[in-house]
C-alpha positions in Angstrom: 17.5 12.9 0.7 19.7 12.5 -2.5 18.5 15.4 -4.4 15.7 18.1 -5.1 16.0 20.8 -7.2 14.0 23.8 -7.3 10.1 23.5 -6.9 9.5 24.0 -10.6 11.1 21.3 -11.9 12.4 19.3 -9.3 14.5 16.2 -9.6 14.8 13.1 -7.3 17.4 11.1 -7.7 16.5 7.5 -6.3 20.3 6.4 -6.1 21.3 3.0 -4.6 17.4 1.3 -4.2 16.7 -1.8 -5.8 14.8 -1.4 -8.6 15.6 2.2 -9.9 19.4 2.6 -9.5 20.9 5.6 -10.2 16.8 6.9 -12.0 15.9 10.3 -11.6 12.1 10.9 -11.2 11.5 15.0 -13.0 8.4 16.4 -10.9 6.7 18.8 -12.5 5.0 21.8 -10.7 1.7 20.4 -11.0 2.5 17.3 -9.3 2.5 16.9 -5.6 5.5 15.7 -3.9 3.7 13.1 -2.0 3.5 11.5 -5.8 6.7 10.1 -5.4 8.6 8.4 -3.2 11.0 10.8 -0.6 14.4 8.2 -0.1 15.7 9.8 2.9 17.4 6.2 3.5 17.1 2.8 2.0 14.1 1.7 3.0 14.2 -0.9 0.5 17.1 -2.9 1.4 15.2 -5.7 2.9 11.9 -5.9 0.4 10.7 -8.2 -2.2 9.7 -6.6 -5.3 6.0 -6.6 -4.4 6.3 -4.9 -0.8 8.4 -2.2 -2.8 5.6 -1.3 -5.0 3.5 -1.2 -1.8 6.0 1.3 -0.5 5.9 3.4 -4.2 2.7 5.2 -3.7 1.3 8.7 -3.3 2.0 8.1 0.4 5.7 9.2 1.2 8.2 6.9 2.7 9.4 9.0 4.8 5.7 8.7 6.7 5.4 4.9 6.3 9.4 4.2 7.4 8.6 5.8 10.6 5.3 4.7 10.8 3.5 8.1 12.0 0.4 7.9 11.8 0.1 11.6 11.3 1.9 11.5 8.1 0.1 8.7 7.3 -3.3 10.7 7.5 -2.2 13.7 5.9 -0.8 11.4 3.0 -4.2 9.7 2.5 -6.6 12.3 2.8 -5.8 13.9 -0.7 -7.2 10.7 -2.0 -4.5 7.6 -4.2 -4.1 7.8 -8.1 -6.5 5.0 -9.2 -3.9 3.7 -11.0 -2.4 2.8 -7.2 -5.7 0.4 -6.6 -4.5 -1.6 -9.5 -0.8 -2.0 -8.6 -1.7 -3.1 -5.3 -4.6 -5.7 -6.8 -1.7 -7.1 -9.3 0.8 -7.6 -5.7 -2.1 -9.6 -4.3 -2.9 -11.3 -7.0 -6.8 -10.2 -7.6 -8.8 -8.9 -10.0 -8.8 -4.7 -9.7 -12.9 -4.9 -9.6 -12.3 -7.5 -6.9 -10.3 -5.2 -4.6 -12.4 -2.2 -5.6 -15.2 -3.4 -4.4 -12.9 -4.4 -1.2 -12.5 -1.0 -1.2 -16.3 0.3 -1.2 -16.5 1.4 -5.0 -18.8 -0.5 -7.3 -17.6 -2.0 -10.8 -19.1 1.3 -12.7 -17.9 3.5 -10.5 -14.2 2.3 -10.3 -14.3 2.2 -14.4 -15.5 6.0 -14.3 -13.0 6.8 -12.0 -10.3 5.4 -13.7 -11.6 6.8 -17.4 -11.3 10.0 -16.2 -8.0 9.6 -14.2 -10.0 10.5 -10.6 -8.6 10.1 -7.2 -10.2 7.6 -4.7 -11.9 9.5 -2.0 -9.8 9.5 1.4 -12.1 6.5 2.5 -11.3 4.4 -0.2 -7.5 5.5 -0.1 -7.3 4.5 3.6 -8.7 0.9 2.9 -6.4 0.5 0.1 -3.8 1.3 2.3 -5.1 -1.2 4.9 -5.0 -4.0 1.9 -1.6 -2.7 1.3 -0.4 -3.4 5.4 -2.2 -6.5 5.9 -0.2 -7.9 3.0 3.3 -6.6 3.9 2.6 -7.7 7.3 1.2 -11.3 6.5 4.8 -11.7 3.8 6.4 -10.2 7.0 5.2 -13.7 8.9 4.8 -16.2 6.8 8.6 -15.2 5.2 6.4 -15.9 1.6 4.5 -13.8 -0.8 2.5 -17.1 -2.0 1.1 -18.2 1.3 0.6 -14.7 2.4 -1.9 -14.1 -0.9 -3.5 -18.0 0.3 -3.5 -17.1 4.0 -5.4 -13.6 2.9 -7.8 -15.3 1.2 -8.7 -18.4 3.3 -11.1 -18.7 6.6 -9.6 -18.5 9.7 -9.8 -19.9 12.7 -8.0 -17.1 15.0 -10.7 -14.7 13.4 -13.8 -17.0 13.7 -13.8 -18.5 10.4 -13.9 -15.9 8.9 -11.5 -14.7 5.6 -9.0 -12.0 6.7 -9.3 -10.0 3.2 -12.9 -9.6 3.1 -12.9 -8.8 7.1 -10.1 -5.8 6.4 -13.2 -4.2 5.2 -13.5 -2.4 8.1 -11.1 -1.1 10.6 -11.9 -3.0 14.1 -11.9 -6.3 11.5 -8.3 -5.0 9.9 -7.1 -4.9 13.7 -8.3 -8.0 14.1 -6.6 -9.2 11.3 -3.2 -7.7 12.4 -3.6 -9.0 16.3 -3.7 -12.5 14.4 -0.6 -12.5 12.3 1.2 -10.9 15.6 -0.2 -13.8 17.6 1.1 -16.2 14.7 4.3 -14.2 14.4 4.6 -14.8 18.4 3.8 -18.4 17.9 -0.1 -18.3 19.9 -2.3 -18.7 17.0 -5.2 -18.8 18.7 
């Protein structure tokens, strides 16, 4: 880790990553440190601008680099900032209501929550951050940010017609989604 200091007003230092060389993040004791993003390497070495804002959420990166899904868990179940469901709508190019409802919140209840600066529940959080995967792994295959965003949003065969985003609604249909870009990655795409 590059640096934190003392609980009470800690300082992390994101050093040599892409976009915030040499910042320094001040947490406050009222913050959690799961707010901001733990550098333990550089895990963003390799990532366009949009996968690194996927990376910079409540979740720590420490949990996502090595992929436990226990960490992942313990990072969603506090619930995302709602301010995360609109960085991730502006990486996939969609209208914040649009991926809220994705999500399972209705247009009112998204505004209300983001009036009064509410988390997402845990449910919501967790299919934010299956919007957030299915992205980084469809740029992963296709190599571009562009098609990714068009393959996302089109029917497909490999999935019965149907359109990958809207059938990431639920978990068995995100696995279905990621079994198809591995089979594409592989080069069986059906």
């Amino acid at each position: 880790m590059r640096s934190i200091k003392n609980a009470d007003a800690a300082e992390l230092d994101l050093g040599d990553s892409n976009k915030h060389h040499g910042d320094v993040v001040n947490l406050t004791p009222q913050m959690r440190i799961t707010d901001y993003v733990l550098v333990l390497t550089n895990p963003w070495a390799s990532l366009t601008q949009s996968q690194m804002e996927l990376s910079i959420s409540h979740m720590s990166t420490a949990a996502l680099a090595a992929n436990d899904p226990l960490s992942l868990h313990h990072a969603i179940m506090p619930g995302a900032k709602v301010g995360m469901l609109g960085k991730i709508a502006r990486v996939l190019n969609m209208k914040e209501e649009e991926l809220a409802l994705l999500c399972g919140l209705s247009r009112s209840t998204f505004h209300r929550r983001r009036q009064d600066r509410k988390n997402l529940s845990s449910a919501e959080t967790d299919a934010l951050f299956r919007y957030s995967e299915i992205f980084k792994h469809a740029v992963e295959v296709f190599e571009d940010e562009g098609e990714a965003r068009d393959w996302l949003r089109s029917p497909q065969y490999g999935v019965g017609g149907q359109i990958p985003l809207e059938l990431a609604r639920s978990t068995p249909g995100f696995n279905e989604v990621q079994k198809l870009l591995t089979r594409i990655d592989h080069g069986v795409y059906a």
